[in-house]
C-alpha positions in Angstrom: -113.1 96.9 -83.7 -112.4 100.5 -83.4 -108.8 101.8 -82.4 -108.0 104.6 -80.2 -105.8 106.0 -82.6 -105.3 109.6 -81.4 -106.4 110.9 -78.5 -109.8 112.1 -78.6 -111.1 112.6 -82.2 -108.1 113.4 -84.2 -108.2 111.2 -86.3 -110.2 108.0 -85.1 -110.6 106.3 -88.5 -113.8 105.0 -87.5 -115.9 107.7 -85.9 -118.3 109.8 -87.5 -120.0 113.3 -86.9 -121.0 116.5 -88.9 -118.6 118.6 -91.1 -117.7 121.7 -89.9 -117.2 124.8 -91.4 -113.3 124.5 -91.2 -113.5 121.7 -94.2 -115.9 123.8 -95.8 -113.1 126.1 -96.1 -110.6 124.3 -97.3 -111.9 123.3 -100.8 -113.5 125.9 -103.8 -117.3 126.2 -103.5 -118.0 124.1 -106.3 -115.6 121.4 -105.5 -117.8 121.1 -102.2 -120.8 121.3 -103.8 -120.0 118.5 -106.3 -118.9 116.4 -103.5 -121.1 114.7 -101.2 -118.3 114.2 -98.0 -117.9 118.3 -98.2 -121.1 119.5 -96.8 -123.5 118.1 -94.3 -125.4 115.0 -95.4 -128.4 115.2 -96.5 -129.2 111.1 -95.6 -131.6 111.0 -92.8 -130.2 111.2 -89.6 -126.9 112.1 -91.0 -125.9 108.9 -92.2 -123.2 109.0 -95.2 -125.1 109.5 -98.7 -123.6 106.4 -100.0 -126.4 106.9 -102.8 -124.4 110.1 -103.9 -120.4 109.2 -103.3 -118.8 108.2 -105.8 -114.8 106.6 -105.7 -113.5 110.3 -106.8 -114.7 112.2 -104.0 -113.1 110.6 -101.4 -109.7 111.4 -102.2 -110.2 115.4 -102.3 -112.6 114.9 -99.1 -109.5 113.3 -97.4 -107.3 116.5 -98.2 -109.4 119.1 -97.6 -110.1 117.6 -93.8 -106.8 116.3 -93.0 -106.0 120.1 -93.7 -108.8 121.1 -90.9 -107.3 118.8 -88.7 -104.0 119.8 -89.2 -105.7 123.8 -88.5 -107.4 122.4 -85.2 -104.2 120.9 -84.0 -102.4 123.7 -84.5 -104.9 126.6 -83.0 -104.9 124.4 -79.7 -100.9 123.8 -79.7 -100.6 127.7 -80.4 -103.4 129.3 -77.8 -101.9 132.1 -76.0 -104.3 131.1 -73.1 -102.9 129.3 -69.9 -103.9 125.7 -70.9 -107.1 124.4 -69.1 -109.4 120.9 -69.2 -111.6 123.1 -71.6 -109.5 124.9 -74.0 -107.2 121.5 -74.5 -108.7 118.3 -73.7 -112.1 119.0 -74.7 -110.5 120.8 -77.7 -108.7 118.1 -78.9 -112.4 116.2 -78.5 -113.6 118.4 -80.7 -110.6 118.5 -83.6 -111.0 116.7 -86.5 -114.5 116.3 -86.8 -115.0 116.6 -90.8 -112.0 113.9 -91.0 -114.0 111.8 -89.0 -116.9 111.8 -91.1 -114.9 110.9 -94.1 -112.9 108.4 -92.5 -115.1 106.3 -90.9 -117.6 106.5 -94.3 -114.2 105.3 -96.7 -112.7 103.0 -94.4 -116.3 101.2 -93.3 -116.2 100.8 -97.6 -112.4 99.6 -97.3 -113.5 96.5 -95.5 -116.4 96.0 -96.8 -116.3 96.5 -100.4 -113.0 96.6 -101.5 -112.7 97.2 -105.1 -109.4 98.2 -107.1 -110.5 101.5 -106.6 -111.2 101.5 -102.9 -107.8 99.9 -102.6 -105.9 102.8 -104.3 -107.7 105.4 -102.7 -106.4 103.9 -99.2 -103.2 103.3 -100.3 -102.7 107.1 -101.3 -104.2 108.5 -98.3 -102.7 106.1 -95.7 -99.5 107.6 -95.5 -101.1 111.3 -94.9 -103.2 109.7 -92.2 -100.0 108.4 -90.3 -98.7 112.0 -91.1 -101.1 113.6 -89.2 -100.9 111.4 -86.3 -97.6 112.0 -86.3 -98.0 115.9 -86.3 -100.5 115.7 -83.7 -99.1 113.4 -81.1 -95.3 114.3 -81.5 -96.3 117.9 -81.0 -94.1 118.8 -78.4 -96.1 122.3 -77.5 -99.8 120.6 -77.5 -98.3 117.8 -75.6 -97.1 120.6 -72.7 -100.3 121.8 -72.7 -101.6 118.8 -72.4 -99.1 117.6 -69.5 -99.8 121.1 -68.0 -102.9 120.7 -67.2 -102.4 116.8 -66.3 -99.8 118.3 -63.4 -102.3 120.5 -62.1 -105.2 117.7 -62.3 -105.4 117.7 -57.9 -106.4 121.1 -58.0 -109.0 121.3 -60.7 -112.2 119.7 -59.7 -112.5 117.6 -62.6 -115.2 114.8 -62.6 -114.2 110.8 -62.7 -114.6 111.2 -66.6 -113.2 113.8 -67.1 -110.0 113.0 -65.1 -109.7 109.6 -67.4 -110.0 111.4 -70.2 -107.1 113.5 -68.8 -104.9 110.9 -68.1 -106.0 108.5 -71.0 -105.4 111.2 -73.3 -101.3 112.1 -71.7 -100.8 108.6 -71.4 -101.5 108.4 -75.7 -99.1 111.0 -76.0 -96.7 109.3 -74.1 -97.3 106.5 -75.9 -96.4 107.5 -78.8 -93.2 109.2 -78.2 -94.1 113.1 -77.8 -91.8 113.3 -74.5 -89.0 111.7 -76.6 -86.4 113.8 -78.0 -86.5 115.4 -81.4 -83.9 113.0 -83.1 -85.9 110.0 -81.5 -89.5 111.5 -82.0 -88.7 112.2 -86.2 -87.6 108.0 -86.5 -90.7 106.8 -84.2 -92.9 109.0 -87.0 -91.5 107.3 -90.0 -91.6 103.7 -88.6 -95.6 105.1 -87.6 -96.0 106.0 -91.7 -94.0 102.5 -93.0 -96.0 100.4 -90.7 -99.6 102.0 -91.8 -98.2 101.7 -95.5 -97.4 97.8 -95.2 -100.3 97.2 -92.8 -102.6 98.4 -96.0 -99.9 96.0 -98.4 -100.6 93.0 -96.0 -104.4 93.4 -96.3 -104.6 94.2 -99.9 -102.0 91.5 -100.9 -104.4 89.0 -98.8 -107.5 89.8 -100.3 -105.9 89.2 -103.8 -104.4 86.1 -103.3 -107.9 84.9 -101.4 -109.8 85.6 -104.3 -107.3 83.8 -106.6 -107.3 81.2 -104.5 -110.8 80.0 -105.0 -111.5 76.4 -105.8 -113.4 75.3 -109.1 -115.1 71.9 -108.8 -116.7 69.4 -110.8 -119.9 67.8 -109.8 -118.2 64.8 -108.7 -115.9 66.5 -106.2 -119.3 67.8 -104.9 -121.0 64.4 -104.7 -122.6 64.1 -101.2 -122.0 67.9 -100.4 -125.2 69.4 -98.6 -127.9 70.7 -101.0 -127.5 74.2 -99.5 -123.6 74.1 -100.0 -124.0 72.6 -103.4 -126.7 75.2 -104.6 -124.5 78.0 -103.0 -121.0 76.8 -104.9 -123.1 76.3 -108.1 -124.5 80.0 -107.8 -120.4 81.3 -107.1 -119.1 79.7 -110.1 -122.3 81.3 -112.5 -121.4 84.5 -110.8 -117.3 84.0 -111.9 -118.4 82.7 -115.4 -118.2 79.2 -114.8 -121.5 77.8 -115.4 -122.2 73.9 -115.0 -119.3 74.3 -112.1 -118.7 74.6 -108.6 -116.7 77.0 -106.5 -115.5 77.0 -103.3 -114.5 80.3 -102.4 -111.0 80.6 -100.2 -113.0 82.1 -97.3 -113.6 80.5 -93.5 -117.4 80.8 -93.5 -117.0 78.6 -97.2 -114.0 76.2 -96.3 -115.2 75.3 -92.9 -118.4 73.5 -94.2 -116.8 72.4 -96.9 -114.3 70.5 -95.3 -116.9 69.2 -92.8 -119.7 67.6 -95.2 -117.5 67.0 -98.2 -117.1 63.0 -98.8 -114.5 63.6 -101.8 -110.9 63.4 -99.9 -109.2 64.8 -102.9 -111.5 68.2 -103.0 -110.9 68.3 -99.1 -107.5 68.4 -99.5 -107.4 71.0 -102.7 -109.9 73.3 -100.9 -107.9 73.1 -97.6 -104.6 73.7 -99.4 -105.9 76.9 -101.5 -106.9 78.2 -97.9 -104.1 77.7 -95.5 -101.4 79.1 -98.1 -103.3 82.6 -98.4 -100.8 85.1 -98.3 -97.8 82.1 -98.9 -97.6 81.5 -102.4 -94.4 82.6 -103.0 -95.8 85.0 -105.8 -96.8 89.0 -106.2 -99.2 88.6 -103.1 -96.6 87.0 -100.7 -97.0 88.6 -97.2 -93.7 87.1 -95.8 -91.3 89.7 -96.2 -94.0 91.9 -95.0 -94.3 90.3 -91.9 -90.7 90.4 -91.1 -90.0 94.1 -92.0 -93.2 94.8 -90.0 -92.2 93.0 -86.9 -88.9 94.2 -86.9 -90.1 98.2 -87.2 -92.7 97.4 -84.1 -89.5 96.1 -81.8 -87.6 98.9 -83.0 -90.2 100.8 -82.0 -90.6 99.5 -78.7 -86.7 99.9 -78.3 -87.3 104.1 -78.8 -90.6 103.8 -76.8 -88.2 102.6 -73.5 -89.9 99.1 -74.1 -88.0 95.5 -74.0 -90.4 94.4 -76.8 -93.6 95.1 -78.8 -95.5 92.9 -76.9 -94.4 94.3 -73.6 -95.0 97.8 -75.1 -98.8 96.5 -76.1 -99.6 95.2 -72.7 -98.6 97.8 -70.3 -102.0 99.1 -71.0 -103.8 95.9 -70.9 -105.3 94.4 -68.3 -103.3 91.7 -68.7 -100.2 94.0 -68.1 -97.0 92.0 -69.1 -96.8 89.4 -71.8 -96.0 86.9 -69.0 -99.0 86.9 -67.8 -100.9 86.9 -71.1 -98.7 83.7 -72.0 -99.8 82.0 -68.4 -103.4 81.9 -68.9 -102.5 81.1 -72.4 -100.5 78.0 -71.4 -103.2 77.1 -68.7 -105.7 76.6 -71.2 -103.6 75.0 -74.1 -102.1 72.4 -72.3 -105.5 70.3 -71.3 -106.8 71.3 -74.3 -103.5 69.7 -76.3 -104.3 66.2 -74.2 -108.2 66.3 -75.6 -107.1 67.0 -79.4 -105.0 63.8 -79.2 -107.3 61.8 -77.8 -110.1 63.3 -80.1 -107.2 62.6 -82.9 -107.8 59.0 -81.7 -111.5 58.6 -82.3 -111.4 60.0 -85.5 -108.4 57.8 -86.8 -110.4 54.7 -85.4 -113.6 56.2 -87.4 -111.1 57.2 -90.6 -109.5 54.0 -90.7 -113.3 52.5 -91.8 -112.8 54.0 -95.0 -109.1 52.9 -95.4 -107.7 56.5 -94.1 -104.6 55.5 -92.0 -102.6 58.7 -92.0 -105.1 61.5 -90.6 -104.5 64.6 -92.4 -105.8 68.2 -91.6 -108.3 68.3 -94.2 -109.5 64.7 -93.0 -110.1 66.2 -89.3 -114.0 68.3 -89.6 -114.9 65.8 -91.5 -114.3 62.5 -89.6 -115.2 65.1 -86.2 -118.1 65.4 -87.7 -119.1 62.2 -88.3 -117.5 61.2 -84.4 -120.4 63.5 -83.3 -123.1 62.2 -85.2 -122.0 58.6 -84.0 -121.4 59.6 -80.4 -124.8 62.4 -80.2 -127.0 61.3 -83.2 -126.5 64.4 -84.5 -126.4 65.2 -88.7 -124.9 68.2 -89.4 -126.8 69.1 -92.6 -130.1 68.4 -90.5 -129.1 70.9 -87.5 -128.4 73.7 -90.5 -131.6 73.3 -91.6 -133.3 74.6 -88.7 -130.6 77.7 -88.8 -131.7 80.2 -91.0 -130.4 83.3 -90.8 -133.7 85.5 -90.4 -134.5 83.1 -87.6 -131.1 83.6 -86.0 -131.5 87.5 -86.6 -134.9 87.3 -84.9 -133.3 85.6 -82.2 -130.8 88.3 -81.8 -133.1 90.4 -81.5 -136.0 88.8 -78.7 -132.6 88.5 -76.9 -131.9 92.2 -76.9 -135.5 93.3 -76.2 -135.6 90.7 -73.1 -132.4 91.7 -71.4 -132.6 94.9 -72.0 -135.5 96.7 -73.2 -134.9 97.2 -76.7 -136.6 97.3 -79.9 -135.2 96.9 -83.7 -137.2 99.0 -86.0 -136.1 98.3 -90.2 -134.9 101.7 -92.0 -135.7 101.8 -95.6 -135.0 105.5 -96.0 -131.2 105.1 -95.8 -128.6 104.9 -98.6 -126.4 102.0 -98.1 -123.1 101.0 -99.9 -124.0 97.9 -101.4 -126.5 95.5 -102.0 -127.7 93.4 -99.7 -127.0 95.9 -96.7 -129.5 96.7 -94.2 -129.9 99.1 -91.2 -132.4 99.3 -88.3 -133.6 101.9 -85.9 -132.7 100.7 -82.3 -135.1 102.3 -80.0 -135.6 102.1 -75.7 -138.8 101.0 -74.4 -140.2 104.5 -74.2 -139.9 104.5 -78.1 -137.0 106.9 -77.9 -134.0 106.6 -80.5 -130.6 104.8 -79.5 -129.1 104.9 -82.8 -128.8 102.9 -85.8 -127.1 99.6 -86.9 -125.9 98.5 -90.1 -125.8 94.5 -90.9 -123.8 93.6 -94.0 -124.0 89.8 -93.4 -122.7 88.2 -96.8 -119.5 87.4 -98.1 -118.9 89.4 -101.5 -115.6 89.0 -103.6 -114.6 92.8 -102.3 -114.7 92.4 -99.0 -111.7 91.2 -96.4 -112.1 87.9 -94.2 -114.1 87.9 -91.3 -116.3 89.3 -88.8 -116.2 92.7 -87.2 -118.2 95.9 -86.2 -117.4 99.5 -86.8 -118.6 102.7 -86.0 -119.7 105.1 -88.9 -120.6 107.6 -85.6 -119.7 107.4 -82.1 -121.8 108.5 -79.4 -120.7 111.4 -77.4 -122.5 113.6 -75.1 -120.0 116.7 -75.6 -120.8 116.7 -79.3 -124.5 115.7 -79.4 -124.0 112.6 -81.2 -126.2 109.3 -81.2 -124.6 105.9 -82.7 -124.2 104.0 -86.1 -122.6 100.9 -85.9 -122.0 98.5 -88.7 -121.6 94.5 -88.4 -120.4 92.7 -91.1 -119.8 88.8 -91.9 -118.9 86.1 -94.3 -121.8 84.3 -94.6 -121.8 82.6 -98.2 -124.9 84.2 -100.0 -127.6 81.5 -100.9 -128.9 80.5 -104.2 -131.5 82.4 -106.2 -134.5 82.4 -104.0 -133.1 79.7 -101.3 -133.5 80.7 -97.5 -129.6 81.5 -96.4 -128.8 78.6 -94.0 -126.1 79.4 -91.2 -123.8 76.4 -89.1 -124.2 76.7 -85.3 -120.5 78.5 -84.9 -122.5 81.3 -87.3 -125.0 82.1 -85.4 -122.6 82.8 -82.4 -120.4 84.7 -84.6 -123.8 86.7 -85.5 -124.7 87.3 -81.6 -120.8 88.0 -81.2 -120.8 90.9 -83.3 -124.0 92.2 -82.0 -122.7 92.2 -78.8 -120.0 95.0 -80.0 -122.7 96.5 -81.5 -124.6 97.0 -78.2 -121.2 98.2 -76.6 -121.2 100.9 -79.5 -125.1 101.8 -79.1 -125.3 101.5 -75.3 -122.6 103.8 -74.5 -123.1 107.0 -72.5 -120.1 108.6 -72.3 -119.2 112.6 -72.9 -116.6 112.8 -74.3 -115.7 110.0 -77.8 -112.5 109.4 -77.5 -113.9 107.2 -74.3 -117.2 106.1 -75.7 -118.2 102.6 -76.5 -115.7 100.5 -77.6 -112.6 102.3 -77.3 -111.4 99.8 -74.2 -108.2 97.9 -74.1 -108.4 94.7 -76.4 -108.4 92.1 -74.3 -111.7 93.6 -72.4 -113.8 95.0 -75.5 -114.0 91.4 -76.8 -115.8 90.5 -73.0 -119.5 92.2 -73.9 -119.0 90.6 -77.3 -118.4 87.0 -76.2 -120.6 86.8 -73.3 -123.5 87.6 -75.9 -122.8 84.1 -77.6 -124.0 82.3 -74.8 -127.3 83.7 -75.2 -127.5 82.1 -79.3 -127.9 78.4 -78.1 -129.8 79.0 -75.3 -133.1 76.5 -75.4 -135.7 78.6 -74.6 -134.6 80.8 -77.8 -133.8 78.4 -79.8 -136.9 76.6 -79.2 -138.5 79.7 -80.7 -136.5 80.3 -83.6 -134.5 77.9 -84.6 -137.1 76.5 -87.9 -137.0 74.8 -91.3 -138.2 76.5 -94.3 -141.3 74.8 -93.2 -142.0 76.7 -89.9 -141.5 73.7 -88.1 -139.4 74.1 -84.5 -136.3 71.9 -84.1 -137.2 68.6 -82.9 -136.5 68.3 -79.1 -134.5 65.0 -79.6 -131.8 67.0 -82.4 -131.7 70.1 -79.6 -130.6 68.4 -76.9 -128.3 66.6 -78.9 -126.9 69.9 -79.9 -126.8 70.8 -76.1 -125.0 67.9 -75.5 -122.2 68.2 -78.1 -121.7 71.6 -76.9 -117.8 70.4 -75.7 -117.3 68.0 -78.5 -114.0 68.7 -80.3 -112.8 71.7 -78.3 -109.5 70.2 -77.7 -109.0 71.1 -82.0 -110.9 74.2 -81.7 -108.9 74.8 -78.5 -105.3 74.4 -79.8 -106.0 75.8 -83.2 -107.0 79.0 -81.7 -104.1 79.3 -78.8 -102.0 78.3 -80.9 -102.6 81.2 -83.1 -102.7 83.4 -80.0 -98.9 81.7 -78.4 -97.1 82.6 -81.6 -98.5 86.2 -82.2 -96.9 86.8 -78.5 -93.8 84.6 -78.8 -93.1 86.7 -82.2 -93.9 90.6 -80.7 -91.3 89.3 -77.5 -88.6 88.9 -80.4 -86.3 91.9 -80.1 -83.9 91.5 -83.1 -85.2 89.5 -86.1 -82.4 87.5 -87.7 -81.1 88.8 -91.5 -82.5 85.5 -92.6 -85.5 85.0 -90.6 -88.0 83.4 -92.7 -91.5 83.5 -91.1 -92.9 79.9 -92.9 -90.0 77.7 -90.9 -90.4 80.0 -87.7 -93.9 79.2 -87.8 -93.8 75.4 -88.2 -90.9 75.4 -85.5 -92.7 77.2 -82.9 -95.5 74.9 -83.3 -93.4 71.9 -83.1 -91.9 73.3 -80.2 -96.0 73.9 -78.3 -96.6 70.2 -79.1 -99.5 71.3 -81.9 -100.7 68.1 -84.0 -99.9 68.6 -87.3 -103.7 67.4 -88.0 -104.8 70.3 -86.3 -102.4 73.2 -87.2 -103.3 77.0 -86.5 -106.6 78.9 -87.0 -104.6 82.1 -88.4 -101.1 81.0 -90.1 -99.0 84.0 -90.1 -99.3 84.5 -93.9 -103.0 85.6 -93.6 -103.4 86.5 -89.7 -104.6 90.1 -90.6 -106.0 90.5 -87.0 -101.5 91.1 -86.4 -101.0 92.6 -89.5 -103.8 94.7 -90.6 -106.0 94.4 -87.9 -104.8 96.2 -84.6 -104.3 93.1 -82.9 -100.7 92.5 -83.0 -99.5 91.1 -79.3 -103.1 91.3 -78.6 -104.6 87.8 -80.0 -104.7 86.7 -76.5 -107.2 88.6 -75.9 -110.3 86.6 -77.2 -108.9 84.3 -74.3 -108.5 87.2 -71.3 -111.8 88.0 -72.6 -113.5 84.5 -72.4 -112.6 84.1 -68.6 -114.8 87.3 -68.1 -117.3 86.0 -70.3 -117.6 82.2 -69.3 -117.7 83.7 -65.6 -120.2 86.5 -66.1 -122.5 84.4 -68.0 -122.4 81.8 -64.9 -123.8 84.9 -63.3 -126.8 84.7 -65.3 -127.2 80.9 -64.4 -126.7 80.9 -61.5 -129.8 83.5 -60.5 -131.8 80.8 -62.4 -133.1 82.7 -65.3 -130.9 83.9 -68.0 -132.8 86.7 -68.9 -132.7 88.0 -65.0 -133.3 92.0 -65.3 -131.8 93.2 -62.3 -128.3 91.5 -63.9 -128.8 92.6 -67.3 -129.5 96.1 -66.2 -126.4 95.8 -64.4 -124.7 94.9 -67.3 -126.1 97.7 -69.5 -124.9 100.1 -66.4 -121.9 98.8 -65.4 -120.3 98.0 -68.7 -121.8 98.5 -71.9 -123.2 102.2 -71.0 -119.3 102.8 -69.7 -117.0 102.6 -72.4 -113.7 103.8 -71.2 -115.0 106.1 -68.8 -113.2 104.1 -66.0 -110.8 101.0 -65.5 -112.3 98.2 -67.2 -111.4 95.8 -64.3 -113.4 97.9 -62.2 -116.3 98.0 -64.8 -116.3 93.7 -64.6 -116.2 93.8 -60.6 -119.5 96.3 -60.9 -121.3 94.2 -63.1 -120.5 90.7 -61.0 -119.8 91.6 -57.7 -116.0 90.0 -57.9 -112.6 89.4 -60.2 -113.1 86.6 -62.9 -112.0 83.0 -62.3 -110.4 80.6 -65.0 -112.4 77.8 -63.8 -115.7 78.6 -65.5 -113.1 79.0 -69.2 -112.2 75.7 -68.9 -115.9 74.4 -67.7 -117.4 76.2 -70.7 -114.6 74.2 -73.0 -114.9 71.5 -71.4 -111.9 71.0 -70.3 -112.2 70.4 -66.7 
């Protein structure tokens, strides 16, 4: 998800929008004309030419508009004019346009399509990035101006938006240290450029040891393994020159199945291994000592910033507020969901113990879960994948959008794309008229980092004329030669998830960028995404689209049996990801690291100390939790859980009018949130949209915990 990195469009790494004449400027005519970033695109609808960018043009595109930026900071921090709303704020809007073009095109690659190429390239212009952001927000003289007009704010007439946009945009400065002293403002810069510099280490370090850390089978550790799974490992091991073999690549979206459907308890446990120590194998690609400088430079940080920690710093402009209240809702939630994963770590040690398991182990628990379920709902796994493909599921996706709210996905073909496999649609209103665009890079490819996210290649903005382009991406393991690609139930959420962002990106109708779409505090902007999930295993759609390669409709009997086991296992699922969530806060309170603090035995204390089952461990060990460490999230995990009270309660909004698909709801949706961005307080954005603050009840209901 996008960061508001700078206030307005300074430097948002992940906006987009035409290059201006002042990048133009910056680099010899034939250098620009060589270079595809330096001049206008000539894609349709100004989408990056990724049919004409090459790896050496990004570097010189990177100077030449950091040095416009740099130009545009400095003619607004030196205007001889009495500082107004117009010749500041929307001025800052404005700067940096040509760097946001070239950002969001590189770093939408960065994630995407990492190759040792890509990676340098980021490395060398990361620290220049942090420089500028540095230059612009501890600029004492563009912050006065700024604070000027913010004093004067009563008297000026501004609109709602643009008042937030005022006070967002001091509160940034702020933020970052421009009212700080000199002595004070030069150290808070040079922790900003270490901690961008190790962020990109963490990441880059993680991606290596993940692809190292790939399994290669034999066909009897595969014996029993689903024939989509089987066909999909064969093809991996071809494609890394081990023909006759299997692989099991050290990714979730391969691992999870894997340790699900695999009968071979020795492969379980080599496969679970190789993907729990990413990041912790004590060689080049360690991330330990990363994590401990890192942390340490955020509380120092914090310290400068007049904050008692870097998690208190995080959530002072969080809905949340204080990590004490994070950490309550946190501990409301863990703690029934800690008494169901033992006594689901009871059924499956009865189950286990059939096959002469007697000591449960964590790569014994999705499989003998799995086969719990199948006992207790007649459910088989392998069968309900079947009717999952992933062009149904899309199809889905997209019968959902068009019945809440009006929209249509029309397939582009006319648009370069960065690699294979890629594809983009038109999203257009009712009327026929044009929304934006949306990228979907679905598959997992050796290049590209863990997970699922969205970005923006263009953010929409009324001031500057721009529609949206958003990108999703994913980790689904790409099927064999000429196989359908089959995806697990949690996929297909993941799938609706991400669109969900997507909509909050294309929706959006705000003026000015820096508050357009999804540039809301974390532990809201994951609300729009999550309460989309609901709508992926709703009957009526799945009755529709969920098929076999034969056309044939899930049988009735297997979806409600799905229904059913909706809450099965959610104590695991539960505690795996809180616990995650507990120890990212409990680390950002930390003030003063110890000299020997060694993250590995802090890790497995802190979970002995929340009661976790060593069966069912974390979902992110620290080693590999690039959401903290190269992902924006750090003292901000909790949020997926803030979020899911909204989401849980706003979706029993939708139930309870009796039809899910109830217009005058969804338009109030579209209205009152997506269409908002941060134009206002996101708290007052939820109460819009259903009438009243969020309960925790309808969290624990959808978990089934209460």
């Amino acid at each position: 998800m996008r960061n508001r990195l700078l206030a307005g469009a300074a430097l948002a790494l992940l906006l987009g929008g035409p290059v201006t004449a002042v990048a133009q400027a910056q680099a010899p005519d034939a250098v620009a004309e060589a270079n595809p970033l330096l001049s206008p695109s000539p894609a349709p609808d100004g989408t990056p030419p990724y049919d004409r960018i090459r790896p050496e043009h990004y570097e010189p595109a990177f100077d030449a508009a950091i040095a416009a930026a740099h130009e545009d900071f400095r003619r607004i921090a030196e205007n001889p004019e009495p500082p107004t709303f117009a010749n500041t704020l929307e001025e800052i809007e404005r700067a940096g346009r040509p760097l946001a073009r070239v950002s969001s095109t590189f770093f939408n690659v960065a994630s995407a399509d990492a190759t040792p190429a890509i990676q340098d390239i980021q490395r060398n212009v990361t620290p220049k990035l942090a420089q500028l952001s540095n230059a612009q927000l501890l600029n004492p003289a563009l912050f006065a101006r700024i604070n000027e007009v913010w004093q004067a704010r009563e008297s000026l007439d501004l609109t709602p938006e643009e008042l937030r946009l005022l006070e967002q945009t001091r509160l940034d400065y702020v933020r970052a240290g421009a009212a700080l002293d000199e002595t004070t403002r030069a150290r808070v810069a040079q922790i900003n450029e270490e901690l961008a510099s190790l962020g990109v280490q963490f990441g880059r370090n993680l991606l290596a040891d993940q692809t190292a850390s790939a399994v290669l089978l034999v066909s009897t550790d595969v014996e029993g393994l689903p024939q989509d799974q089987r066909a999909a490992a064969a093809a991996a091991a071809t494609a890394a020159g081990h023909d006759g073999a299997f692989l099991i690549p050290a990714t979730r979206s391969a691992v999870e199945p894997f340790l699900t459907s695999a009968p071979d308890r020795a492969a379980r446990e080599r496969v679970w291994r190789a993907f729990v120590m990413r990041g912790d194998n004590d060689n080049a690609n360690d991330n330990n000592a990363l994590i401990a400088r890192m942390v340490s430079l955020r509380a120092e940080r914090a310290r400068l910033l007049g904050a008692t920690s870097h998690a208190a710093f995080q959530l002072e402009t969080a809905m949340a507020g204080t990590p004490e209240a994070a950490s309550a809702l946190l501990t409301t939630v863990i703690e029934p969901a800690l008494l169901r994963a033992r006594e689901e770590l009871q059924a499956i040690s009865a189950l286990a113990a059939r096959d002469g398991v007697t000591d449960v182990e964590p790569w014994d628990w999705r499989y003998y879960a799995d086969k719990v379920r199948a006992e207790r709902f007649a459910l088989d796994e392998a069968e309900l994948k079947s009717y999952f493909p992933l062009e149904g599921m899309v199809a889905a996706m997209f019968e959902t959008t068009n019945r809440l709210f009006g929209l249509t996905m029309h397939e582009r073909f006319d648009i370069p794309v960065y690699a294979p496999g890629v594809r983009v649609w038109e999203v257009r209103e009712a009327d026929g008229s044009k929304v934006g665009l949306y990228y979907a890079d679905w598959f997992a490819r050796p290049t590209k980092r863990p997970g699922a996210w969205m970005n923006s290649l263009r953010v929409q903005s009324g001031l500057l004329g721009e529609s949206p382009i958003v990108v999703n991406n994913q980790n689904i393991p790409p099927p064999a030669a000429g196989q359908p690609a089959l995806i697990s139930v949690n996929e297909a959420e993941t799938l609706f998830h991400e669109f969900g962002h997507a909509l909050h990106g294309l929706l959006s109708k705000a003026q000015y960028p820096g508050l357009s779409g999804t540039a809301v505090s974390r532990d809201f902007v994951e609300f729009p995404a999550q309460v989309y999930e609901h709508w992926a295993t709703e009957p009526d759609i799945l009755r529709r689209h969920a098929r076999n390669v034969a056309g044939e409709p899930i049988p009735e009997p297997l979806l409600q049996a799905l229904l059913a086991s909706r809450t099965f296992n959610q104590g695991f699922l539960t505690v795996q990801q809180l616990s995650s969530a507990v120890l990212d806060m409990r680390l950002h309170q930390v003030q003063t690291l110890p000299a020997d603090f060694n993250a590995r035995a802090w890790e497995a204390e802190q979970l002995r100390q929340l009661g976790v089952p060593e069966e069912v461990g974390m979902r992110h060990r620290l080693a590999h939790f690039s959401h903290i460490f190269d992902g924006g999230y750090s003292a901000s995990y909790y949020a997926y859980t803030w979020a899911e009270v909204m989401d849980a309660d706003g979706f029993e909004a939708f139930k309870e009018t009796g039809n899910v698909f109830d217009p005058t709801l969804a338009s109030r949706l579209r209205a009152e949130v997506l269409e908002r961005g941060n134009t206002r307080d996101p708290a007052e954005s939820y109460v819009a949209f259903r009438g009243r603050p969020p309960t925790a009840n309808a969290l624990l209901r959808n978990r089934g915990l209460r």
